[in-house]
Every structure is written in structure tokens, then in C-alpha cells.
N, CA, C and O atoms as CSV, one atom per row, in Angstrom:
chain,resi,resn,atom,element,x,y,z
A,1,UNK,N,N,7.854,39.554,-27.142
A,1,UNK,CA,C,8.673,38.939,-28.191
A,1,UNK,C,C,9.938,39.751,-28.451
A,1,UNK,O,O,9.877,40.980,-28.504
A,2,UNK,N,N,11.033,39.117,-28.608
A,2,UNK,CA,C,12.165,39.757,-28.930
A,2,UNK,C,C,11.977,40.418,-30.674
A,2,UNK,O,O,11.610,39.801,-31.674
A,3,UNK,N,N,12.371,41.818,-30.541
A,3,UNK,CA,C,12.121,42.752,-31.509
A,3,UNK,C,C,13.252,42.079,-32.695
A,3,UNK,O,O,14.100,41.289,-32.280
A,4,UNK,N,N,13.214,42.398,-34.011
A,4,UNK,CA,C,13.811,41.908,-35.234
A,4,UNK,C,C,15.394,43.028,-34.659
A,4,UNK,O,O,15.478,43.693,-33.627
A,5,UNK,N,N,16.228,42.900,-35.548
A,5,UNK,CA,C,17.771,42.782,-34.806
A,5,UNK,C,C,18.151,44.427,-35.286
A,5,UNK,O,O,18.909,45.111,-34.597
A,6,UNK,N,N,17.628,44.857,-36.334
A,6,UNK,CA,C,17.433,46.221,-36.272
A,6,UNK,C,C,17.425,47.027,-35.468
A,6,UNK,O,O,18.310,47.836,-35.189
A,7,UNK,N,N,15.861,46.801,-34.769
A,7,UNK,CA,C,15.665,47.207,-33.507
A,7,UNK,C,C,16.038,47.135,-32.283
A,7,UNK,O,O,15.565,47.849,-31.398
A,8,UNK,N,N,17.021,46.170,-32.089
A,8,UNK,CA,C,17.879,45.799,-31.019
A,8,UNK,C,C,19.022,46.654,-31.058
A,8,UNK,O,O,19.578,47.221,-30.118
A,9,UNK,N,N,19.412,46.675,-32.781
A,9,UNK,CA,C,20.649,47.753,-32.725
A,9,UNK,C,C,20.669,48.779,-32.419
A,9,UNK,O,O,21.678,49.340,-31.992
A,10,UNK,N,N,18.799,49.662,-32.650
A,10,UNK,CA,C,18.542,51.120,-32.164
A,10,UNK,C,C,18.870,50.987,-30.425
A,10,UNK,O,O,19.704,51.583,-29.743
A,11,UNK,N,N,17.900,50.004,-30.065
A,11,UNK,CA,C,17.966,49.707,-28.675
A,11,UNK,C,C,19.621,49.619,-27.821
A,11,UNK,O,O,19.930,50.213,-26.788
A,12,UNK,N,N,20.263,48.925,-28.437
A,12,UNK,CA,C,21.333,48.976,-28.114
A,12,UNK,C,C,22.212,50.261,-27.578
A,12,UNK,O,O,22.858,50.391,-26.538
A,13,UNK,N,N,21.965,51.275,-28.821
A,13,UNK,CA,C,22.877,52.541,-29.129
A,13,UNK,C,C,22.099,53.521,-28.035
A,13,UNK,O,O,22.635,54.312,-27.259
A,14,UNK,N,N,20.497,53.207,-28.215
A,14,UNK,CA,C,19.926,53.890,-27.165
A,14,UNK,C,C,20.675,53.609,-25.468
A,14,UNK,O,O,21.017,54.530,-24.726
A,15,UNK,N,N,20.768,52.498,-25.223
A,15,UNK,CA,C,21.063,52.350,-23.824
A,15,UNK,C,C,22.781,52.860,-23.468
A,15,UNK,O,O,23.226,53.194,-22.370
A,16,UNK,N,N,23.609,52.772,-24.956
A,16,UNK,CA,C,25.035,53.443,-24.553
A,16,UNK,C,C,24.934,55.210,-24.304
A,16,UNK,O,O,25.644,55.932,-23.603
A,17,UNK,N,N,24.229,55.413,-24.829
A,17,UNK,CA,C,23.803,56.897,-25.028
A,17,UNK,C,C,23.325,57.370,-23.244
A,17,UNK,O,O,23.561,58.509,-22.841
A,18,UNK,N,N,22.812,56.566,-22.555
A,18,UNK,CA,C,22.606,56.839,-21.157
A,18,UNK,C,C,23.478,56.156,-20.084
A,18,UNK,O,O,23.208,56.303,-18.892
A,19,UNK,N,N,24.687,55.292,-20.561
A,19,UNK,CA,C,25.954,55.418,-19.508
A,19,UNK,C,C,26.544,56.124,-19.195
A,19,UNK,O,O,26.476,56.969,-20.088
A,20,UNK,N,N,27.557,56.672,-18.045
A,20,UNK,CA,C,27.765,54.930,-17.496
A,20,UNK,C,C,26.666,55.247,-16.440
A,20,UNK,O,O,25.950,56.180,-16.078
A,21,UNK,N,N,26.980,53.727,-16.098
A,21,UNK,CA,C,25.519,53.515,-15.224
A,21,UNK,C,C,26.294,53.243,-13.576
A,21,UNK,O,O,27.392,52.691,-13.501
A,22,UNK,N,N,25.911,53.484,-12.951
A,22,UNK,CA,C,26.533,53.574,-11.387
A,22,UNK,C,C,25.159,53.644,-10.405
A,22,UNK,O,O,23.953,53.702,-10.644
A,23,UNK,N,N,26.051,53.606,-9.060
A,23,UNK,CA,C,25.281,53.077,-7.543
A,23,UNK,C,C,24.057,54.011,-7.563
A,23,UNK,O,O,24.122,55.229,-7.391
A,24,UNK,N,N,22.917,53.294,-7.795
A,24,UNK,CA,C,21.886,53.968,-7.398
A,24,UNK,C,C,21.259,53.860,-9.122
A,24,UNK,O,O,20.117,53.445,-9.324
A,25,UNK,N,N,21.831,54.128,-9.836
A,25,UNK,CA,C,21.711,54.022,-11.575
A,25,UNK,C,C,21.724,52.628,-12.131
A,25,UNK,O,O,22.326,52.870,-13.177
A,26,UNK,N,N,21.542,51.653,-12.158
A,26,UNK,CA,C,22.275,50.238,-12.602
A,26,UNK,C,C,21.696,49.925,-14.282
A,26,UNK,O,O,20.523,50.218,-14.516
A,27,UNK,N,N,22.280,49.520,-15.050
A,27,UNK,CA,C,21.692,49.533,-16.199
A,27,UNK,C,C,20.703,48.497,-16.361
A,27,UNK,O,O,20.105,47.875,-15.484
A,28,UNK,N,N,20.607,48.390,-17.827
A,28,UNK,CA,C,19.461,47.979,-17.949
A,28,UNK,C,C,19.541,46.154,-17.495
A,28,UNK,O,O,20.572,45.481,-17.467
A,29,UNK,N,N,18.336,45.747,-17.224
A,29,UNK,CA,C,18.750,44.730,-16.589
A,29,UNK,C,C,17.709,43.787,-18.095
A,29,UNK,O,O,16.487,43.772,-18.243
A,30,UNK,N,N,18.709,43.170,-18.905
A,30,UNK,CA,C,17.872,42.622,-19.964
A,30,UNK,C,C,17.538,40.836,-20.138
A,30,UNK,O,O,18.624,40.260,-20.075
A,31,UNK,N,N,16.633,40.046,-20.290
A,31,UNK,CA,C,16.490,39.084,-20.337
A,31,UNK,C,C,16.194,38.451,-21.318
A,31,UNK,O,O,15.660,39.156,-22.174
A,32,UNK,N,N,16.334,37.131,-21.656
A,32,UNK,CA,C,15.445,37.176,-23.846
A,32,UNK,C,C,16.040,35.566,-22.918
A,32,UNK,O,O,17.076,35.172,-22.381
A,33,UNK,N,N,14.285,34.922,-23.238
A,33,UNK,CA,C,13.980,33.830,-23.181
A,33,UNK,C,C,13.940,33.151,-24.648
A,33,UNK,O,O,13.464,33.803,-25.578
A,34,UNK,N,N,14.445,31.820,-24.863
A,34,UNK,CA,C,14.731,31.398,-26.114
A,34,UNK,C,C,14.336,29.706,-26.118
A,34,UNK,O,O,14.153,29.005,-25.122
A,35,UNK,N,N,14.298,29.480,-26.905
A,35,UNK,CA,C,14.110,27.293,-27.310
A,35,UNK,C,C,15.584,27.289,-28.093
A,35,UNK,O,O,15.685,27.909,-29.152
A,36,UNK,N,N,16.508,26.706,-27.642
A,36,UNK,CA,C,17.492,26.412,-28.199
A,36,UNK,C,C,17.692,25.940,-29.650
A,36,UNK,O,O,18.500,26.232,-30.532
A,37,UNK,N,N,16.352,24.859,-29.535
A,37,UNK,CA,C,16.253,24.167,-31.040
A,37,UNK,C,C,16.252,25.150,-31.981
A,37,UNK,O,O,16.882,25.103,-33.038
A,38,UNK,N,N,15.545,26.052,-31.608
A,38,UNK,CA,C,14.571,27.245,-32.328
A,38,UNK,C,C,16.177,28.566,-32.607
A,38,UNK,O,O,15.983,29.557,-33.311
A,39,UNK,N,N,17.272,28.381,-32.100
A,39,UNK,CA,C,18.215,29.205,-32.308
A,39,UNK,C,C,19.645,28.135,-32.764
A,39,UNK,O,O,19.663,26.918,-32.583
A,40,UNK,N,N,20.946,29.077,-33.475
A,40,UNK,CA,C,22.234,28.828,-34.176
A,40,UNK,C,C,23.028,28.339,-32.895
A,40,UNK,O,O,23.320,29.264,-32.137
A,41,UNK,N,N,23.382,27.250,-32.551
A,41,UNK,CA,C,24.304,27.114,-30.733
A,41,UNK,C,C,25.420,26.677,-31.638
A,41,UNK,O,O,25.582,25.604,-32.218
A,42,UNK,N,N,26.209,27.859,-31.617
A,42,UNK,CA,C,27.991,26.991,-32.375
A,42,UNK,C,C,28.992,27.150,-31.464
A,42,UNK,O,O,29.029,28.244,-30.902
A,43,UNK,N,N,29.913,26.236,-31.139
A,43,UNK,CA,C,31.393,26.620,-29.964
A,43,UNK,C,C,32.331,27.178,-30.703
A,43,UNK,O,O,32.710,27.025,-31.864
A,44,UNK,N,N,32.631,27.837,-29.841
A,44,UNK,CA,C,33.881,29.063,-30.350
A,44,UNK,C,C,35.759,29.173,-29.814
A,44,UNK,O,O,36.245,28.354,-29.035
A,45,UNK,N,N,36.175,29.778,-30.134
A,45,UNK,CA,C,37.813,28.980,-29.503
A,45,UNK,C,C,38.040,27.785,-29.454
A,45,UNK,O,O,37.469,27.217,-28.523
A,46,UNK,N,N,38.601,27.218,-30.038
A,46,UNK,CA,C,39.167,26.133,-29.318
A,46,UNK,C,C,40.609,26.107,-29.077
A,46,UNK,O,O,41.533,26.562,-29.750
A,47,UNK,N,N,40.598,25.567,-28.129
A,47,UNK,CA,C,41.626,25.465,-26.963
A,47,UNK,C,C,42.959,25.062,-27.919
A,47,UNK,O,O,42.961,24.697,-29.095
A,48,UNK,N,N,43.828,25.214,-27.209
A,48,UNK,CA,C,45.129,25.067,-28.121
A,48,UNK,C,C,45.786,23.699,-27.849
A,48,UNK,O,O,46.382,22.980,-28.650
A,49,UNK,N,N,45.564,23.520,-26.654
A,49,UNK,CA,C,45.810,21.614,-26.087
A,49,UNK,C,C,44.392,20.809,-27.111
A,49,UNK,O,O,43.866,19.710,-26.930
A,50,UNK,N,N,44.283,21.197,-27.505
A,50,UNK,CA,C,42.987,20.191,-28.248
A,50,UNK,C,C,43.636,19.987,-29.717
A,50,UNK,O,O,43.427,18.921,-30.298
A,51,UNK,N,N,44.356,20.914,-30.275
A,51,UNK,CA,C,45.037,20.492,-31.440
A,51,UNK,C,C,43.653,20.737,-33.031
A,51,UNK,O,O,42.439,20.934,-32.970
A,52,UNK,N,N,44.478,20.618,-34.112
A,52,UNK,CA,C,43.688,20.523,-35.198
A,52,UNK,C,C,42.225,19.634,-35.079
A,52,UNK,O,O,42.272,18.502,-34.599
A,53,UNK,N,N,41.024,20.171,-35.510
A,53,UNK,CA,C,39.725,19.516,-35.471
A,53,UNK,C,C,40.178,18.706,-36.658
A,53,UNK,O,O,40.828,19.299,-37.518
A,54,UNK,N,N,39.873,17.216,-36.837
A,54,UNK,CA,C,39.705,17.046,-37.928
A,54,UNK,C,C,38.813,16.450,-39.075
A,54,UNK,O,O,38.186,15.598,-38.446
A,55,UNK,N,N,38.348,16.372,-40.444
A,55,UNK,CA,C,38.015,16.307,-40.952
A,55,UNK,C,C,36.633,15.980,-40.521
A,55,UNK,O,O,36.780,16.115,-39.306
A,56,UNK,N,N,35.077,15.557,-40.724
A,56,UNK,CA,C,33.891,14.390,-40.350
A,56,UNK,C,C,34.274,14.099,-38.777
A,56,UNK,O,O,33.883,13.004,-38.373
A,57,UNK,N,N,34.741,14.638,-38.153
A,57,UNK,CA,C,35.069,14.584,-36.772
A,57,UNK,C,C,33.766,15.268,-35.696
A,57,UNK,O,O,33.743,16.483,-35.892
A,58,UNK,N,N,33.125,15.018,-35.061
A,58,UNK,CA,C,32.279,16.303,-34.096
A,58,UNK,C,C,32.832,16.579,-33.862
A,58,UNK,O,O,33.933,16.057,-34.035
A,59,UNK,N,N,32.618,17.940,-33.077
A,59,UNK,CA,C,33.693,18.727,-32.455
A,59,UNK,C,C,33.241,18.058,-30.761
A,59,UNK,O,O,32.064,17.711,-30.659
A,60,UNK,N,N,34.028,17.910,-29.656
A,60,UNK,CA,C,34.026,17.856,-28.374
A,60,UNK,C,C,33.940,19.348,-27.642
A,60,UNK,O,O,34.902,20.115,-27.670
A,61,UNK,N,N,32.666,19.684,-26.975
A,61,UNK,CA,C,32.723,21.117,-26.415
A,61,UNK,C,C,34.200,20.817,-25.461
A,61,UNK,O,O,35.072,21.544,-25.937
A,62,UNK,N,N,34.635,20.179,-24.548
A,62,UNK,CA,C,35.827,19.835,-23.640
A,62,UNK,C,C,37.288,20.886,-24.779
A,62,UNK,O,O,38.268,21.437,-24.277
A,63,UNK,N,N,36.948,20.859,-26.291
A,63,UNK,CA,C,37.859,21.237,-26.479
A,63,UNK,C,C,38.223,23.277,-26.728
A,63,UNK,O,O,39.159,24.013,-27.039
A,64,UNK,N,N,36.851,23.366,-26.357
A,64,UNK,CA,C,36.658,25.243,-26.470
A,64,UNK,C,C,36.640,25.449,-25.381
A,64,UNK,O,O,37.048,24.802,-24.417
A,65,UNK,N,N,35.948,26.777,-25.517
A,65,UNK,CA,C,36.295,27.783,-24.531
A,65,UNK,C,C,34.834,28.540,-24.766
A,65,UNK,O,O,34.530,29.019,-23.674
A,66,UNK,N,N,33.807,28.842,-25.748
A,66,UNK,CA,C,33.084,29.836,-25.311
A,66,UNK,C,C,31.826,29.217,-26.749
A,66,UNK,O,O,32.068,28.691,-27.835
A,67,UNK,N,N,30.384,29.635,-26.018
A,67,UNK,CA,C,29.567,29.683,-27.175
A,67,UNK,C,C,28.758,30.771,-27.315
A,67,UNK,O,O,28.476,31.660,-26.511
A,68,UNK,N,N,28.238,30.481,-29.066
A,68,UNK,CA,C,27.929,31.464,-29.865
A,68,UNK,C,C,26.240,30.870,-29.979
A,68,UNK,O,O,25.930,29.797,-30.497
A,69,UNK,N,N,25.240,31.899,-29.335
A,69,UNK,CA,C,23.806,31.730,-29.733
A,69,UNK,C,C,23.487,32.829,-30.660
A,69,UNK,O,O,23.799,33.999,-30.437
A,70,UNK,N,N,22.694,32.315,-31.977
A,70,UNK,CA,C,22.390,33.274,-32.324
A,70,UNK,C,C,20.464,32.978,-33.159
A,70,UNK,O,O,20.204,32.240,-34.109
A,71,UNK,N,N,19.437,33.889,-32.321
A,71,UNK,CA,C,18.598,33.704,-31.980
A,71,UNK,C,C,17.966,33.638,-33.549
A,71,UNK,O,O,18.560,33.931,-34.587
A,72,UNK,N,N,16.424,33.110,-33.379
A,72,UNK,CA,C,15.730,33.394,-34.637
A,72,UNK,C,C,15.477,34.835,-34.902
A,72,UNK,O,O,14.858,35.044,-35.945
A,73,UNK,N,N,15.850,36.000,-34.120
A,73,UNK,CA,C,15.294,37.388,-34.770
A,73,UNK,C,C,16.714,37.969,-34.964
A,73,UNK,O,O,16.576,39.131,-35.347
A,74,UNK,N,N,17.975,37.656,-34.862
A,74,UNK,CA,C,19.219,37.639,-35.467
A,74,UNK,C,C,20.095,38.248,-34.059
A,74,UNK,O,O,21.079,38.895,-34.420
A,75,UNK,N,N,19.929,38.168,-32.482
A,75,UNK,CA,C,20.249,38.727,-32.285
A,75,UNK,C,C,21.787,37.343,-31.527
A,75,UNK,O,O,21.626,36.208,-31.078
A,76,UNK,N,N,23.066,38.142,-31.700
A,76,UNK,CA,C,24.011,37.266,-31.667
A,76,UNK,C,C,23.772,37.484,-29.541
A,76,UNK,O,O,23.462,38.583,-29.083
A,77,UNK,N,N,23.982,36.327,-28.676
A,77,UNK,CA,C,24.750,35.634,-27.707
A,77,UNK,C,C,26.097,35.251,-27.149
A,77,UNK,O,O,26.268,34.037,-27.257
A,78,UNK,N,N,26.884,35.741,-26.714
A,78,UNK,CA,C,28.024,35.459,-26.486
A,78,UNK,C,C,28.092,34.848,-25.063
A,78,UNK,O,O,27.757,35.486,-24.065
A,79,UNK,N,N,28.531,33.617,-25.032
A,79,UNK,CA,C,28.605,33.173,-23.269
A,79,UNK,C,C,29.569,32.783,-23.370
A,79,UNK,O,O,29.792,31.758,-24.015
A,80,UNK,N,N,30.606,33.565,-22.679
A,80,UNK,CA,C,32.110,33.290,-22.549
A,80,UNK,C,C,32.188,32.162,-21.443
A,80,UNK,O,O,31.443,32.142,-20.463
A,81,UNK,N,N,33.030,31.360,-21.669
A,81,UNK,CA,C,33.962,30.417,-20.891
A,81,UNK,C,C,32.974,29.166,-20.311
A,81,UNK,O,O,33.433,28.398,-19.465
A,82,UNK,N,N,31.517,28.999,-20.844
A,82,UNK,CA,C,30.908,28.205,-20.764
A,82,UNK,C,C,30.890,27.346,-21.876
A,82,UNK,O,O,29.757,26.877,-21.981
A,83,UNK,N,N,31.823,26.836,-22.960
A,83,UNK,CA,C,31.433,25.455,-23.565
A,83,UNK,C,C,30.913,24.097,-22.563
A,83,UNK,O,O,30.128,23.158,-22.698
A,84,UNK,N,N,31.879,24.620,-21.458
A,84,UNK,CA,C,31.425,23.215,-20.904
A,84,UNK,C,C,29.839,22.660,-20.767
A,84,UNK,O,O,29.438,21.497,-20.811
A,85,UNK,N,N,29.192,23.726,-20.612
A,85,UNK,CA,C,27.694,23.594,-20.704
A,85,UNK,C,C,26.888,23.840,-21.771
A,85,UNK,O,O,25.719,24.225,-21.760
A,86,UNK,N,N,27.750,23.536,-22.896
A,86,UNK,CA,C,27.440,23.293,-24.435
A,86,UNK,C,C,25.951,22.554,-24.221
A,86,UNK,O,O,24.895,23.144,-24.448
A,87,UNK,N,N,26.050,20.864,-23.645
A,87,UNK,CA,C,25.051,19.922,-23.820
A,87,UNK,C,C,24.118,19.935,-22.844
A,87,UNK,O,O,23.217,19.098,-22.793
A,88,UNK,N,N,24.267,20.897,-21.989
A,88,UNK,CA,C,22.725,20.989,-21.369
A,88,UNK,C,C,22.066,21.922,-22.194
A,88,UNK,O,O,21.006,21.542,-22.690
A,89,UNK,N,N,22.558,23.334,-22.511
A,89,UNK,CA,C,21.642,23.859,-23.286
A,89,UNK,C,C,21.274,23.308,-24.358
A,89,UNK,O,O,20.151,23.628,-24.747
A,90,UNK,N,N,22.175,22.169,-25.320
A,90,UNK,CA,C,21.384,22.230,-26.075
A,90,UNK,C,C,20.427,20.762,-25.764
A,90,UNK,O,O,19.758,20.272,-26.674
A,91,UNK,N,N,20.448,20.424,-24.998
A,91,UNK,CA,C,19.229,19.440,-24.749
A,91,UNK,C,C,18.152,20.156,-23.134
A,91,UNK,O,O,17.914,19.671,-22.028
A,92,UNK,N,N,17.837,21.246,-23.689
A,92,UNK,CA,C,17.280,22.596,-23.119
A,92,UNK,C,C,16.082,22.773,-23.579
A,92,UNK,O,O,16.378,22.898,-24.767
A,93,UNK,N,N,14.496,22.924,-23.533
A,93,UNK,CA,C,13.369,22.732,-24.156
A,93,UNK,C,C,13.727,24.697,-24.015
A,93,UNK,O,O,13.920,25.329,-25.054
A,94,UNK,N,N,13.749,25.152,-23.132
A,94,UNK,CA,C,13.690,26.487,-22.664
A,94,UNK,C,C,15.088,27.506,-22.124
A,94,UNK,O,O,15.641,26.870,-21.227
A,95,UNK,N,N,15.483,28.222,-22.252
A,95,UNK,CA,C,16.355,28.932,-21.628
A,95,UNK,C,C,16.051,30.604,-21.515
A,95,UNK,O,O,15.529,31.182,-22.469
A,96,UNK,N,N,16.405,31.303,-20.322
A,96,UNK,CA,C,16.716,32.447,-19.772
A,96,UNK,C,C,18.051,33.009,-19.981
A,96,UNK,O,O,18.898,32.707,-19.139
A,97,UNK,N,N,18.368,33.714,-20.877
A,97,UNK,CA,C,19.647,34.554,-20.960
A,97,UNK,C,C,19.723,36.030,-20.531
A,97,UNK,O,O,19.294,36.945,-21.235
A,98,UNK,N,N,20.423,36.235,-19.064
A,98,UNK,CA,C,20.345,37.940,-18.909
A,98,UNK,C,C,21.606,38.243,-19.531
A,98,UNK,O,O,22.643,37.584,-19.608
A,99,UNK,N,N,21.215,39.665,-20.062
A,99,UNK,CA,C,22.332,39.679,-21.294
A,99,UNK,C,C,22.624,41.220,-20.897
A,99,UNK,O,O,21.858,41.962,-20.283
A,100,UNK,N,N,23.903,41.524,-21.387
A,100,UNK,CA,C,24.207,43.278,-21.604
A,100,UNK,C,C,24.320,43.600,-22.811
A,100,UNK,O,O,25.447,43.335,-23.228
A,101,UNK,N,N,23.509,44.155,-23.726
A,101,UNK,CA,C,23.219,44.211,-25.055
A,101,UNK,C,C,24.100,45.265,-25.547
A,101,UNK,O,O,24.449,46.180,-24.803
A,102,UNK,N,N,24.507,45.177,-26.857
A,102,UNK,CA,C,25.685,46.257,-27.314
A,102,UNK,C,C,25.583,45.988,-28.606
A,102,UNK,O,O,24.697,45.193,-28.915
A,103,UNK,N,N,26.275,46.451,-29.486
A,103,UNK,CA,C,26.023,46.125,-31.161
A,103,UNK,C,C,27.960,45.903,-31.643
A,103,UNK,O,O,29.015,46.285,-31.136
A,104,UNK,N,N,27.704,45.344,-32.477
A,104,UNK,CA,C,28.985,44.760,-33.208
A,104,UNK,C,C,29.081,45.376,-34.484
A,104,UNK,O,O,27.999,45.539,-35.047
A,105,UNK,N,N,30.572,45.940,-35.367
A,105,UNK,CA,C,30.029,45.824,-36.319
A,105,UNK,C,C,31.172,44.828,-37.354
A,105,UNK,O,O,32.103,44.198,-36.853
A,106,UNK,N,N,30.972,44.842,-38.369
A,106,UNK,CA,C,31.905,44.101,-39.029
A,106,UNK,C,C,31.658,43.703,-40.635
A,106,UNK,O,O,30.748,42.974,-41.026
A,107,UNK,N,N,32.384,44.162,-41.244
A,107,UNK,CA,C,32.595,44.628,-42.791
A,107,UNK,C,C,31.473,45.781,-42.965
A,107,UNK,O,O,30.881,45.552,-44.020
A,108,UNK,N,N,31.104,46.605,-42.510
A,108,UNK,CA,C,29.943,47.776,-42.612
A,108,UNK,C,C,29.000,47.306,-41.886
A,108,UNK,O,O,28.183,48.133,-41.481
A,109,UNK,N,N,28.811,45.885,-41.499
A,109,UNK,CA,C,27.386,45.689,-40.755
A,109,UNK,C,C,27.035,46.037,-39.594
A,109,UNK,O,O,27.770,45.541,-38.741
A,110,UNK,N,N,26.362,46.572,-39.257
A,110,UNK,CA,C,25.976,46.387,-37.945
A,110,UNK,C,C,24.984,45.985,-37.266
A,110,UNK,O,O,23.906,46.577,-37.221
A,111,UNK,N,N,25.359,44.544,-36.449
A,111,UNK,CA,C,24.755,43.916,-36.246
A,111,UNK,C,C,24.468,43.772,-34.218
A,111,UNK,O,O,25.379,43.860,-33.394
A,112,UNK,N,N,22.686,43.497,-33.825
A,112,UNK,CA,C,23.105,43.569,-32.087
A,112,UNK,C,C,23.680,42.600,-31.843
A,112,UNK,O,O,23.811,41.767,-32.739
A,113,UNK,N,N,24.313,42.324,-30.340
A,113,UNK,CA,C,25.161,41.404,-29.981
A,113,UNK,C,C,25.216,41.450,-28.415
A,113,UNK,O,O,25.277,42.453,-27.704
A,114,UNK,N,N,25.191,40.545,-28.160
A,114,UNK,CA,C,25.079,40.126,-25.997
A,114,UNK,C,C,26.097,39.622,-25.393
A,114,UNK,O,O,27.025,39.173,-26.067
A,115,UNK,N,N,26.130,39.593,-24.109
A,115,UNK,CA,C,27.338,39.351,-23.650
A,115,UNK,C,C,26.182,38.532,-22.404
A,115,UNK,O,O,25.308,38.974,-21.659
A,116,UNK,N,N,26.575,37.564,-22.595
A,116,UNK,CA,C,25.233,36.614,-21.227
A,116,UNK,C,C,25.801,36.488,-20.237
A,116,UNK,O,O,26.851,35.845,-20.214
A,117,UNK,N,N,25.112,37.251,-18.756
A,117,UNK,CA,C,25.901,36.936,-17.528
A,117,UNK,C,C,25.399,35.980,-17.119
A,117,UNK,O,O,26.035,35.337,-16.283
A,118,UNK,N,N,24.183,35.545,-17.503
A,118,UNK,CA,C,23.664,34.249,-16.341
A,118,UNK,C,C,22.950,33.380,-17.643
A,118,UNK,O,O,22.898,33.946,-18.735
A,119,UNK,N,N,22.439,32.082,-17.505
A,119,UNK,CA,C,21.698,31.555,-18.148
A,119,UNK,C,C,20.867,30.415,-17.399
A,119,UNK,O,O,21.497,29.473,-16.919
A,120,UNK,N,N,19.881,30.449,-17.315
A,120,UNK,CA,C,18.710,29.591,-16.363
A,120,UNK,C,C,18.002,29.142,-17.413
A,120,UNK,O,O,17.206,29.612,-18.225
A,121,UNK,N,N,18.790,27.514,-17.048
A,121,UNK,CA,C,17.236,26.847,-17.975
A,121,UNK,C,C,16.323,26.405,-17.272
A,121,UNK,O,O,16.346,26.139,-16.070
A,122,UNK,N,N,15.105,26.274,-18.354
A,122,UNK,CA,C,13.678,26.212,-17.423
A,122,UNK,C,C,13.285,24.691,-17.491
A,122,UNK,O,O,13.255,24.146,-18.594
A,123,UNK,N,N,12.954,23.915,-16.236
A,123,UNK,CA,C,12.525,22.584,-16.650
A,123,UNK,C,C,11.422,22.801,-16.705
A,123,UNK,O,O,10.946,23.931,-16.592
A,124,UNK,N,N,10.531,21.371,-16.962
A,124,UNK,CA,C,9.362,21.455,-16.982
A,124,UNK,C,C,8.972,20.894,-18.031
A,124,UNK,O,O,9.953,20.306,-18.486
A,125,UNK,N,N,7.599,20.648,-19.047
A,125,UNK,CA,C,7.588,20.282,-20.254
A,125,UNK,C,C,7.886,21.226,-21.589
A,125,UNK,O,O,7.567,22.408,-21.457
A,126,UNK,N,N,8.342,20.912,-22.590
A,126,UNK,CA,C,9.132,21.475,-23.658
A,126,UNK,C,C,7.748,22.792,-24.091
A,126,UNK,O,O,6.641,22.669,-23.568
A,127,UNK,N,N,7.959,23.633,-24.794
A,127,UNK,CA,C,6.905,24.655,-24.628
A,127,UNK,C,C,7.063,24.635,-26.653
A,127,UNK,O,O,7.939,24.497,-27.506
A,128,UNK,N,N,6.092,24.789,-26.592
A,128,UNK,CA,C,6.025,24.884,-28.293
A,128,UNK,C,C,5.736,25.945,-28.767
A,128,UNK,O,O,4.821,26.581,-28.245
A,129,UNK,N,N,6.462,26.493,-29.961
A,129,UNK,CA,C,5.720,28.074,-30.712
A,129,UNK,C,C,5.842,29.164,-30.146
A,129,UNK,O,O,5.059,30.113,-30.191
A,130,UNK,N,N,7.633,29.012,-29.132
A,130,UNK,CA,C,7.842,30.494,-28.859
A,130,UNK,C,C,9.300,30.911,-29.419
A,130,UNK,O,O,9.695,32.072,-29.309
């Protein structure tokens, strides 16, 4: 189970504390399986040819640039330059995020935070209660 976001932040600081990581060294190689339903999926940037969102409008992922997961144990997702694949994940029973974990902070907080290089969703039937 993915640890509460605390502990991600120790985890985090722990793994900067043993870079850099090089040939023969490779860092940590991290994964955090998730239910989309079960996590925050918001799009981020939007594009400047897309113009003002407006009012009771959805937003169109076509008009960003990047999304924001942020899990049930608080830990934030960043998948740059994939909005376009906004609507598969979120009609996703399951997903695989390998992530490079790091911490953020912002107004005193500090909070963990990922940077997702890959994301594999899992077919199959929808999995309940993880």
C-alpha cells in the first residue's frame, strides 16, 4: 500500500540524500498502482490557442497540456504533456504510474510529489477496494 504522504516526504528526502545516481547506480525505480475513480485527475495549462475557459463550460483536455493526479494517501502526480490521454485514464478501472518521487513545497508545506515517466493501464475487470 502506498504509505500516507508524510512518509513519502521522508522517503523522498531519503532517496535525494543518495544521488546522483549513475551507470551501474540507477535510482530508484518507483511504481504506485492506483483506481483513478479512487484519486483527484485535474488538467493543467491550458494552451494559449484555446483562449478563456468559459463559465458552466467542461473543460476539453485538446485544450491543455499536462495532468494533475493526486492520490487518496495525498501523494501529488505530475504527467507532463499527456492531457491528451486525459479520457483513457479516466475511464481506467486500474493504472501503473512509474514515477521519480521528490517533494514540493509551497506556503511552508511540504508536500510529496511525482513526476510520471510511464503510465500502463491495466485491462481486465475493474478491481474493487484498492
Amino acid at each position: 500500500p502506498v504509505p500516507m504522504a508524510t512518509e513519502l516526504v521522508d522517503l523522498a528526502k531519503c532517496l535525494s540524500e543518495l544521488a546522483p545516481f549513475g551507470q551501474g547506480f540507477p535510482a530508484a525505480d518507483i511504481r504506485v498502482t492506483f483506481q483513478p475513480v479512487n484519486a483527484a485527475v485535474k488538467l493543467m495549462s491550458r494552451k494559449e490557442e484555446a483562449g478563456e475557459l468559459e463559465k458552466g463550460v467542461e473543460p476539453d483536455p485538446a485544450d491543455y497540456k499536462h495532468v494533475k493526479i493526486t492520490t487518496g494517501h495525498g501523494l501529488d502526480l505530475l504527467w507532463w504533456n499527456k492531457a491528451d490521454q486525459y479520457q483513457t485514464l479516466m475511464d481506467a478501472a486500474l493504472v501503473t504510474a512509474t514515477i521519480t518521487l521528490s517533494t514540493n513545497q509551497f506556503m511552508g508545506n511540504i508536500r510529496p510529489q511525482a513526476i510520471v515517466s510511464s503510465l500502463e493501464i491495466h485491462s481486465g475487470p475493474s478491481v474493487q477496494n484498492s
